[in-house]
C-alpha positions as CSV (number, residue, x, y, z in Angstrom):
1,X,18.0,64.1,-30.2
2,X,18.1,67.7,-32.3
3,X,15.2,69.9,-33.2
4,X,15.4,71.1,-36.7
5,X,15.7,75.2,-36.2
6,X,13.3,77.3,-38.6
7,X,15.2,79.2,-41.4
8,X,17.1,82.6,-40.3
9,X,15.0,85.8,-41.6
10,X,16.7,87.1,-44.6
11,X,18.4,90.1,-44.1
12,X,16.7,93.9,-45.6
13,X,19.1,97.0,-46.9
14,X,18.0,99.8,-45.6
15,X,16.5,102.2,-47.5
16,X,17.2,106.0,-47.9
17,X,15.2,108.7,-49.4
18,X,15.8,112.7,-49.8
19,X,12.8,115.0,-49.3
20,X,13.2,118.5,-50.5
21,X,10.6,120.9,-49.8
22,X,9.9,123.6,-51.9
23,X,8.0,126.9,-49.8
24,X,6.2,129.2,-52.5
25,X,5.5,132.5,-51.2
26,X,3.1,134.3,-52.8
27,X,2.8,138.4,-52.3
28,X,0.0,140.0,-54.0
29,X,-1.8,144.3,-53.4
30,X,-5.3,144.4,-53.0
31,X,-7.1,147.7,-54.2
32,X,-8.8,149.5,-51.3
33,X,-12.5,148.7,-50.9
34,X,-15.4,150.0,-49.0
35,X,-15.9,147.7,-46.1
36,X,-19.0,145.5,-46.3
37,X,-20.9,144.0,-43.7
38,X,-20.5,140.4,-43.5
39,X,-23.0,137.8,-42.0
40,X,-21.0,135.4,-39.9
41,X,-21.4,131.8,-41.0
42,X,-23.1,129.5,-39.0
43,X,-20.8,126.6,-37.6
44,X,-22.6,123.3,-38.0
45,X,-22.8,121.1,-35.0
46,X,-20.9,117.9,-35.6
47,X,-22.5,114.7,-35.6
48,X,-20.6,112.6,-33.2
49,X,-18.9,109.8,-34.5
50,X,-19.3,106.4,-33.4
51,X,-16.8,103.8,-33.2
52,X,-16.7,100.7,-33.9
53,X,-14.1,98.3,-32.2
54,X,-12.2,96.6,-34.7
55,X,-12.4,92.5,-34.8
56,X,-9.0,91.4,-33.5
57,X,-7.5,88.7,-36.2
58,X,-7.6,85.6,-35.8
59,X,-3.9,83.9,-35.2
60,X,-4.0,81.1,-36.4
61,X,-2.6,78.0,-34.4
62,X,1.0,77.1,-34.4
63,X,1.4,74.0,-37.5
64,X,1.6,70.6,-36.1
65,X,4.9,69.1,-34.7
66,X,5.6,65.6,-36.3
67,X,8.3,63.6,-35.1
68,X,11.0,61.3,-37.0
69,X,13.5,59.1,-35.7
70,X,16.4,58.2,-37.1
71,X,18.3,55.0,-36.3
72,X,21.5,55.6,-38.0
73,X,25.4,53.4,-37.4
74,X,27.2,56.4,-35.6
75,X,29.2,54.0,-33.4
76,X,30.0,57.1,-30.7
77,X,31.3,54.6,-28.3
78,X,34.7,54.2,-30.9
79,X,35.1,58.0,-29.7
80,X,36.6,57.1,-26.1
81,X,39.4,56.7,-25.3
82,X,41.3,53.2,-26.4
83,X,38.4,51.8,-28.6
84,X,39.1,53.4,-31.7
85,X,36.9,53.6,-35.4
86,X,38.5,50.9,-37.5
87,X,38.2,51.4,-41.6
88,X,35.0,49.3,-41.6
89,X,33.0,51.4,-38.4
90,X,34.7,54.6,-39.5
91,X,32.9,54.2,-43.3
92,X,29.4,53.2,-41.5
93,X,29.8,56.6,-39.4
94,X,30.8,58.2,-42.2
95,X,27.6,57.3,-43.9
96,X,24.8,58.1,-40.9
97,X,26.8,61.8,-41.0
98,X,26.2,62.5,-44.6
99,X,22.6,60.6,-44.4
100,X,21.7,63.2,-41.7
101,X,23.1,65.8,-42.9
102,X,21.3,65.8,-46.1
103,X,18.1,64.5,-44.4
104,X,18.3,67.5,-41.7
105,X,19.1,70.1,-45.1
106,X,15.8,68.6,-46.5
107,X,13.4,69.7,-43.1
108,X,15.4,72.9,-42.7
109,X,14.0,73.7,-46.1
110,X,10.7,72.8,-45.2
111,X,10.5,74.4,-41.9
112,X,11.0,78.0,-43.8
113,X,7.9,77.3,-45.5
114,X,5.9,76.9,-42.0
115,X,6.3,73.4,-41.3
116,X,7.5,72.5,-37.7
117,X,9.4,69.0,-37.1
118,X,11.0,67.1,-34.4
119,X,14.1,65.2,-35.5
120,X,15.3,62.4,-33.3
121,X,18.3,61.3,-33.8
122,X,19.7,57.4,-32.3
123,X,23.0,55.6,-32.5
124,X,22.2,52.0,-33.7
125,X,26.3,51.1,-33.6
126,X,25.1,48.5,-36.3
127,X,24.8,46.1,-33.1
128,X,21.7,44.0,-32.5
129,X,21.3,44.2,-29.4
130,X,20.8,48.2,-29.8
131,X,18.4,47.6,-32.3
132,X,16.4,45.3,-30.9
133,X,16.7,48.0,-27.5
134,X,15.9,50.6,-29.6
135,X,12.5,48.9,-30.9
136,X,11.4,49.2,-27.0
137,X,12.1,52.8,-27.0
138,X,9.2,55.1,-25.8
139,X,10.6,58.1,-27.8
140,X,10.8,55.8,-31.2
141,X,7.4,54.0,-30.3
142,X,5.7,57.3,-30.7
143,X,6.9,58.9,-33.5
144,X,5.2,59.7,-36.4
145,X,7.8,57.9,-38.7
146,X,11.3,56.2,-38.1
147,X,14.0,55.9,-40.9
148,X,16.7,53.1,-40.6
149,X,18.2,50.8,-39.1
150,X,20.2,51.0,-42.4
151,X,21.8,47.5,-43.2
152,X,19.5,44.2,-43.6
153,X,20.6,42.5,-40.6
154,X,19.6,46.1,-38.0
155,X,16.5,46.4,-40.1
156,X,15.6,42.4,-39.5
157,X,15.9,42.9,-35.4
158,X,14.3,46.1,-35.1
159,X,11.1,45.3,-37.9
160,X,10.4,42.1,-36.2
161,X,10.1,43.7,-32.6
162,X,8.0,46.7,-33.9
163,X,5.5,44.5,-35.9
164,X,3.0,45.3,-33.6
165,X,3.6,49.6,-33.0
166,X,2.3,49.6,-36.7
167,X,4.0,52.5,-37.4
168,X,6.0,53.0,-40.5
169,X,9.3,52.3,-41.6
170,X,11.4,53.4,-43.7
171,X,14.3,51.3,-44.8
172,X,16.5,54.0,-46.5
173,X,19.6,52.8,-48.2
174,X,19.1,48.8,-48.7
175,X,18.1,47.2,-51.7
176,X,17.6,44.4,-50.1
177,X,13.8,42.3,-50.9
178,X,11.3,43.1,-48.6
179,X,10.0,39.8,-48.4
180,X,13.4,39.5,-46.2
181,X,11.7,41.5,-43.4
182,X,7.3,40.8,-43.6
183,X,6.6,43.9,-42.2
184,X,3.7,44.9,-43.9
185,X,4.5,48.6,-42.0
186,X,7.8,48.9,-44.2
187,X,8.3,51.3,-47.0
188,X,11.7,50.1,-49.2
189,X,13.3,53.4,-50.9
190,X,15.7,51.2,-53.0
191,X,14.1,49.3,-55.6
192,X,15.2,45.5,-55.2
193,X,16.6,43.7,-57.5
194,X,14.3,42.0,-59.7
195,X,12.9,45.2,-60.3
196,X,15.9,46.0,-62.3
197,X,15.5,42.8,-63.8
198,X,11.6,43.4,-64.6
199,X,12.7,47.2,-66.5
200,X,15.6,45.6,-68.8
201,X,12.5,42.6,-69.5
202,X,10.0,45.3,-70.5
203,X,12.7,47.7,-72.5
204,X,14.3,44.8,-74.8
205,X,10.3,43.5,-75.3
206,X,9.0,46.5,-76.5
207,X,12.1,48.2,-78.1
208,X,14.3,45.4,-79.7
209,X,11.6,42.6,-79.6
210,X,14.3,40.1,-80.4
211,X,13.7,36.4,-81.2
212,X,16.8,35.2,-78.5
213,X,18.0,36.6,-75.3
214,X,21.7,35.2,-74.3
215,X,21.9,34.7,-70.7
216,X,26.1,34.3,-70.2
217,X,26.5,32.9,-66.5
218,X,29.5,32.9,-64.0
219,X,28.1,30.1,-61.9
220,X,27.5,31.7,-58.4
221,X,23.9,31.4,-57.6
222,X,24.1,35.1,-56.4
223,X,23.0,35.5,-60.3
224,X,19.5,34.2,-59.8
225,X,18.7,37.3,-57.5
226,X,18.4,39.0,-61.4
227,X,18.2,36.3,-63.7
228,X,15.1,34.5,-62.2
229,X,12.9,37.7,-62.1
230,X,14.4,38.4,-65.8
231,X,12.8,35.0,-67.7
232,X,9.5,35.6,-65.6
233,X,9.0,38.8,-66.7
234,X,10.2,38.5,-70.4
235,X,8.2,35.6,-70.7
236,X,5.3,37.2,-69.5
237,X,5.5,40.1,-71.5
238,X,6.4,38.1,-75.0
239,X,3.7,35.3,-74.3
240,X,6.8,33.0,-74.5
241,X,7.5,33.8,-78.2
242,X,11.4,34.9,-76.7
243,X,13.3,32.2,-76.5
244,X,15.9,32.3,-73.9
245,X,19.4,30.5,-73.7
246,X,21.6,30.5,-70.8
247,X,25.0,29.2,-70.8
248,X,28.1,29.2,-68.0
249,X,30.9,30.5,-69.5
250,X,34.4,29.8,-68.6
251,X,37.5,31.8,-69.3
252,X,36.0,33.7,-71.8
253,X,35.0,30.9,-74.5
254,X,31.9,31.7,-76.6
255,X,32.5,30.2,-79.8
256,X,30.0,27.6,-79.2
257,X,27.6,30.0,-79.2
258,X,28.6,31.3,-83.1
259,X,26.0,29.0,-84.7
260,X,23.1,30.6,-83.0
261,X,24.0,34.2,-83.6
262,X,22.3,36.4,-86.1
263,X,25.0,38.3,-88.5
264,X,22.7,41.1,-89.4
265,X,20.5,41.3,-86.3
266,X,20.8,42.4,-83.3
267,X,22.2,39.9,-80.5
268,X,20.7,40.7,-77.3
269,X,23.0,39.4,-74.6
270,X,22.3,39.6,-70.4
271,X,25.7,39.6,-68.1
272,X,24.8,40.0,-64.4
273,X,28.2,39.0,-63.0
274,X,29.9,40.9,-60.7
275,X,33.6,39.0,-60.3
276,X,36.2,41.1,-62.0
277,X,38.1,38.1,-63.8
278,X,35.0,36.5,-65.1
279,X,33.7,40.2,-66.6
280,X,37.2,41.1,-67.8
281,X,37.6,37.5,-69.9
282,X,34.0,37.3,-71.1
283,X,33.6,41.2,-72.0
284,X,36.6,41.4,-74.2
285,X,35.6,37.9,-76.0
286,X,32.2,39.2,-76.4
287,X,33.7,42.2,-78.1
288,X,35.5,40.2,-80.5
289,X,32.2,38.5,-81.9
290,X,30.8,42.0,-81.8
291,X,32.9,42.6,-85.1
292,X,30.9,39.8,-87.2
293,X,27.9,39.9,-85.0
294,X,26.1,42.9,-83.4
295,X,25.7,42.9,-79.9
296,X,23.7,44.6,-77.3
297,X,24.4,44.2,-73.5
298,X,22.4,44.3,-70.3
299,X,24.7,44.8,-67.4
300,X,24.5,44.9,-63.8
301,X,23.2,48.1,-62.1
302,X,26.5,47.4,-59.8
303,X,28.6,47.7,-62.6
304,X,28.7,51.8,-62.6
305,X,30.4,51.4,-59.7
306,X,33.7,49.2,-61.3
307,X,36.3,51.2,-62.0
308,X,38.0,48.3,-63.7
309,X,35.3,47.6,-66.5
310,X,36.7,49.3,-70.3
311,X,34.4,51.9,-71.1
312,X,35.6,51.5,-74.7
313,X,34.6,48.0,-74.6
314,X,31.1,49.2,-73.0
315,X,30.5,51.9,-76.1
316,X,31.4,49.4,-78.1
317,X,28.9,46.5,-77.0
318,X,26.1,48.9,-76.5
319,X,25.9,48.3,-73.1
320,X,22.7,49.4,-71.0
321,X,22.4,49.6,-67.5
322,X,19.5,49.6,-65.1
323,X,19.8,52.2,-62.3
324,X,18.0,53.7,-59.2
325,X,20.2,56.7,-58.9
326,X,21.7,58.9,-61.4
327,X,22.5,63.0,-60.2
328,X,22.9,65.5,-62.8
329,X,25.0,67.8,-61.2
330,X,24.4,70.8,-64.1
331,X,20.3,70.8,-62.9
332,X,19.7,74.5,-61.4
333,X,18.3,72.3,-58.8
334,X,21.5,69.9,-57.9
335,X,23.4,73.7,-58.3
336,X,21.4,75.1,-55.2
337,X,21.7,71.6,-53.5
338,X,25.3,71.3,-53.4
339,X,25.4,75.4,-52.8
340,X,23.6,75.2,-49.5
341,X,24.9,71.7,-48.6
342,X,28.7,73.1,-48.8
343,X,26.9,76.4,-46.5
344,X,26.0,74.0,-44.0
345,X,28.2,72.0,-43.3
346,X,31.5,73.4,-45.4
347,X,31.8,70.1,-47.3
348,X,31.0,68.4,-50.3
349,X,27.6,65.7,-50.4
350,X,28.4,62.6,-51.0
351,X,25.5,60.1,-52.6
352,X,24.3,59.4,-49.2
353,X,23.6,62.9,-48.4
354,X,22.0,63.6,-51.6
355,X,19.6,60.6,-50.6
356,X,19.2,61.8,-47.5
357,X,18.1,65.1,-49.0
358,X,15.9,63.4,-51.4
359,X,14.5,61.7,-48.9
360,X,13.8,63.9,-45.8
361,X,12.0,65.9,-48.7
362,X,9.8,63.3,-49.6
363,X,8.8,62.7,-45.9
364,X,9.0,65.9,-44.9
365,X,6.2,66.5,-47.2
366,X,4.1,63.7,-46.7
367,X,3.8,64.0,-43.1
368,X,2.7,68.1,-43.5
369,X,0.2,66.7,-45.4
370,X,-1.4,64.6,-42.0
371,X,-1.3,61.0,-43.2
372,X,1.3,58.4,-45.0
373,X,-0.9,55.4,-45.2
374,X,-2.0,57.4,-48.5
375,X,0.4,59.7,-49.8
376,X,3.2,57.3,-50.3
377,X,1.4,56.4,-53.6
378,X,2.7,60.1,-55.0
379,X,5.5,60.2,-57.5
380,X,8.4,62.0,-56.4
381,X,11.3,63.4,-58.6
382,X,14.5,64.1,-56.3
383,X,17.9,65.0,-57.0
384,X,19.4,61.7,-56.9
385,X,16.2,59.1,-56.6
386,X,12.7,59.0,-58.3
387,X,9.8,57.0,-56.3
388,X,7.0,55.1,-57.6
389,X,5.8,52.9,-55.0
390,X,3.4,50.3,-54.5
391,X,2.0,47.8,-52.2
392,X,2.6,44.6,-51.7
393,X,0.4,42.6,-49.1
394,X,2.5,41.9,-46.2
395,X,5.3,43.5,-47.7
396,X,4.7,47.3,-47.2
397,X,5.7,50.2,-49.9
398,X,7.8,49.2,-52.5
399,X,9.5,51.8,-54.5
400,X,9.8,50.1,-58.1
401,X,11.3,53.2,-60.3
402,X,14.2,52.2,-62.0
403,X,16.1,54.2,-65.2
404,X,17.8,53.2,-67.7
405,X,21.6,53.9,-68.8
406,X,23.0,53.7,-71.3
407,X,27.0,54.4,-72.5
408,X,27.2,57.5,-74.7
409,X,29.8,59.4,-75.7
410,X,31.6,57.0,-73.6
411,X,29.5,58.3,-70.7
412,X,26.0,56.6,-69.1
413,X,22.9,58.6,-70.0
414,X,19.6,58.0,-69.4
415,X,17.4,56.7,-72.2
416,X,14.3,58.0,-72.9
């Protein structure tokens, strides 16, 4: 458990100033004259003066102390002696460092400008039985808002034993549907899936309005996560004038799909595979028919993360890409961010802090201003994620905001 500390006083120069005093004397002769007789002046009796005692100020009282928990996987027991981190508990720890790190950054800031916090901080060790310990914790029970467990299966445990606290909580990291949880307490930072799926719908309905949408399939069911949202919503927003066609490829073969396409429209195609061979094969087939028919592609928001995808091939296919997260670093904010980060803590952020920042801003605020049943229907513009949330019966806050990419200059950018 830490206490965020209030911001240092700046320091002050001293100032220096030089006074030089300048005596004039002035010498003057009086003539002589005969001496006059002089009345003496009357001193006047002075009134006395009355006082009145000054109204002492007011101080006002000290700002409210709210209290947030974090439940983050430390795994502090891998510090003794003989039960070492392995690659997988080191990377979790790793994580719940740089998550509060950047969180804790976030209310320092705030506490310089008055407000007063109490940061808890808790050692899930990604174990269920500590989460479902933690969910009977008096400390946690009466906090004003707790953040994490951070993976699905924590978050499950801990959600279903705190139904009844109805206090919220904040799953930070997971994009994971909140329908997984029913908490109607919950408030989902990562927009799930299908509302990547919903922003691709709406942006190839209003801006390319095409008459076909080609749905090219790997086969694992993992697909329907995307693709299932994806037909609802463009063929609610077309009035089912679009007519969809989904196909499984294998090993790359799409000439059955030649006498369908249009050679002087545009061919909107959706790819939501993640499997390297499969994207490899079918990417650089789909390229080929790019030469005699133009193609645009809607890819995964995972795929920013491949290194092995060909960004030529990307460029070349017109590739979009929905996103929750995008930093640009050259922002005079992102500057002073990473500035004070590497102050702190004499390292670089990684995403997670910057999330964390983002974040612990958000609910820094919100929780100065004395209530988050309300506020959480604000907009928010961070450093690395937007929020625009809304609420879903039984489901809690949903943050829906998703951006999209795409490849320019062989580069994603966002399109407005």
């Amino acid at each position: 458990m830490t206490s965020v500390p209030n911001r240092l006083p700046p320091l002050s120069g001293n100032r220096w100033f030089l006074f030089l005093i300048l005596a004039l004397v002035v010498a003057a002769c009086s003539p002589k004259f005969q001496p006059v007789a002089v009345q003496p002046v009357k001193k006047e009796v002075e009134k006395p003066v009355v006082k009145i005692p000054e109204k002492k100020a007011e101080v006002p009282p000290p700002p409210k102390v709210t209290t947030i928990s974090l439940l983050l996987p430390f795994g502090l027991d891998h510090l003794a002696p003989g039960s070492p981190y392995t690659y997988v508990s080191l990377k979790k720890a790793n994580l719940a460092v740089d998550y509060y790190q950047g969180f804790k950054l976030a209310l320092d800031s705030l506490s310089s400008q008055g407000y007063n916090y109490r940061l808890q901080v808790f050692d899930t060790k990604d174990e269920s039985k500590m989460d479902h310990s933690l969910a009977h914790k008096p400390a946690i029970k009466a906090s004003d808002l707790i953040v994490g467990p951070v993976f699905p299966e924590g978050m499950k445990v801990f959600s279903d034993e705190f139904l009844v606290n109805k206090k919220p909580i904040v799953s930070p990291l997971s994009a994971v549907s909140p329908s997984t949880f029913k908490n109607p307490n919950l408030i989902t930072m990562v927009p799930p899936l299908e509302y990547h799926a919903w922003a691709a719908a709406q942006y190839i309905n209003d801006r390319i309005k095409p008459q076909k949408i080609f749905i090219l399939r790997s086969g694992f069911s993992a697909e329907n996560e995307y693709l299932l949202p994806f037909k609802r919503a463009i063929d609610s927003l077309s009035n089912m004038h679009t007519k969809v066609i989904s196909l499984t490829i294998v090993h790359g073969a799409l000439n059955s799909l030649i006498p369908q396409l249009s050679a002087s429209e545009t061919n909107v195609f959706i790819i939501v595979a993640t499997n390297q061979h499969f994207l490899t094969l079918t990417l650089r087939a789909l390229d080929s028919l790019n030469n005699s028919y133009p193609v645009t592609l809607f890819g995964h928001p995972d795929w920013k993360k491949f290194s092995f995808l060909n960004v030529n091939i990307l460029q070349h296919l017109n590739t979009h890409i929905t996103s929750a997260d995008q930093v640009n670093y050259k922002s005079a904010n992102a500057v002073t961010f990473v500035n004070s980060y590497r102050n702190a803590y004499h390292n670089e952020p990684s995403d997670y802090a910057i999330k964390g920042f983002d974040e612990g801003l958000y609910f820094g605020r919100m929780l100065a201003s004395g209530n988050l049943n309300g506020p959480v229907q604000t907009d928010f513009t961070g450093l690395h994620n937007s929020f625009h949330f809304v609420k879903k019966p039984g489901l809690g806050w949903i943050n829906t905001h998703v951006d999209l990419l795409k490849y320019v200059n062989f580069e994603l950018k966002r399109v407005e």
